[in-house]
N, C-alpha and C positions, 0 to 999 in steps of 0.2 A: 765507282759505279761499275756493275757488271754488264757484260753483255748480255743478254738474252738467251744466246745458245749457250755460254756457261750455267746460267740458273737451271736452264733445259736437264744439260747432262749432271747437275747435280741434284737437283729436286726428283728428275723422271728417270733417266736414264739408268745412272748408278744402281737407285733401288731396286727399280726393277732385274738389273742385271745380277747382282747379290741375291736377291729373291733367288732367281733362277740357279743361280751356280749353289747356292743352300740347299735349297730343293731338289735340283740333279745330284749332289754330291753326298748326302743326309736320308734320304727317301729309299725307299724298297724300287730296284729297277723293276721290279714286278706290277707296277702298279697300274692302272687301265690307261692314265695319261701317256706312261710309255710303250705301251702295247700298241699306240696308235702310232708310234714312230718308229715300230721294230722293221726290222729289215732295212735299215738305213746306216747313212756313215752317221750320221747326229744320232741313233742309239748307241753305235759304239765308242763315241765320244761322251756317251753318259756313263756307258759302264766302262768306261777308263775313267773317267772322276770316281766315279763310285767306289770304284777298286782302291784307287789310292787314297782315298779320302778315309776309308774304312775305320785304320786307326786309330784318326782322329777324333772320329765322329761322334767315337763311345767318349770322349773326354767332354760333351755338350750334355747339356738336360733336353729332355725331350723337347719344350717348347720353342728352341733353337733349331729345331731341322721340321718342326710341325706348324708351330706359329708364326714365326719370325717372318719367313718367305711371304705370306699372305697379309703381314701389316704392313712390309716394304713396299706390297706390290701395292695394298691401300694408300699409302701415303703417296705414291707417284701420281694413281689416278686421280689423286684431290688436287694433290697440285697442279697436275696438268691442267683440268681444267678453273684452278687457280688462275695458271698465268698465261692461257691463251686466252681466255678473256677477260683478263684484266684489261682491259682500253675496253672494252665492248659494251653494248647497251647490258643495265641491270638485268634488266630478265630473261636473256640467254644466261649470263651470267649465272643468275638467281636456278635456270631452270638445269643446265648443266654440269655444277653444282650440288644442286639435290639428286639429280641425277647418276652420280660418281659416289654421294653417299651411300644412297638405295641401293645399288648395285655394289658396293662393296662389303654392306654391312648383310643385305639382303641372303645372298647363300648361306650365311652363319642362322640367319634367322629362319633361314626353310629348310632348314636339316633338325632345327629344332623342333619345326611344325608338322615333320614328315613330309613336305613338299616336295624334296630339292634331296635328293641323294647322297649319304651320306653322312658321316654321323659328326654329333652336334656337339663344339667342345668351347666349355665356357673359357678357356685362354684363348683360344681365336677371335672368337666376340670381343673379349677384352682386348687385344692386342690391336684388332682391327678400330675399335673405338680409339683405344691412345693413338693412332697412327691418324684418324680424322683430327681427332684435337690436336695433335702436333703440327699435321699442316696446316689447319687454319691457324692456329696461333703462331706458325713461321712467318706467313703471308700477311695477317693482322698485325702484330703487334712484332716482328722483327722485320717488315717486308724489307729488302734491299733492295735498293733504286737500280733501274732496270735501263741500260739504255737502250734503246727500240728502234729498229731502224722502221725507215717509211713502208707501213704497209702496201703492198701492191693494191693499185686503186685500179678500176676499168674506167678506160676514158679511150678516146678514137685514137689517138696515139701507141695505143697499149696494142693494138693490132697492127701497125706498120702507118704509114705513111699516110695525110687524110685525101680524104677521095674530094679532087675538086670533080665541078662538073657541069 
């Protein structure tokens, strides 16, 4: 049985951080996401990956430094809320869920519409769908039992000592 903050940092965490380090590493520093972080040490810690990462990068296909980052990060955000509401009523669950969908599938689908800025690339759509059906069929149909420790409940104890009087 795992614990909880293992599935955490292997379902959410890791992807997302791989997302990230593909992305910083594979991506044009030029790009407006990094322009919002120029004049910082975390930009020059991007173009120090970038730099050495360079040679390797041309040894990837393009959908490896374009696609990949955004089905990793899809797959986190399903599970997340995968498995913080798993104990919880259906319909946070349910709403949450659709929620993590929309929104992950959603920017692919308003670059298509001219909504949402940016241009509109059928392997991202594609990569971000497999990345949905991989998590829910992780969670479905391989879920691993999860040990949980006792959620923080409110009760008059939870604030100190009770008030007689």
């Amino acid at each position: 049985m795992f614990s909880i903050k293992r599935v955490y940092i292997t379902r959410v965490f890791l992807p997302v951080l791989l997302g990230g380090i593909i992305y910083c590493s594979l991506r044009d520093p030029n790009i407006a996401i990094f322009r919002l972080i120029d004049n910082s040490a975390l930009y020059g810690c991007i173009l120090f990956l970038h730099r050495i990462s360079m040679p390797v990068g041309r040894l990837f296909p393009p959908w490896f430094a374009y696609s990949l980052p955004d089905a990793l990060w899809c797959y986190a955000c399903i599970s997340l809320s995968l498995i913080y509401w798993r104990e919880g009523p259906l319909l946070f669950k349910a709403f949450w869920l659709s929620a993590a969908i929309i929104f992950s599938l959603g920017f692919e689908a308003g670059q298509l519409l001219n909504i949402v800025p940016g241009t509109f690339c059928a392997y991202d759509l594609l990569f971000s769908i497999s990345a949905v059906v991989l998590a829910l069929s992780t969670d479905v149909f391989y879920g691993v039992p999860i040990k949980l420790a006792p959620r923080n409940t409110l009760t008059s104890s939870s604030f100190g000592p009770p008030i007689s009087g």
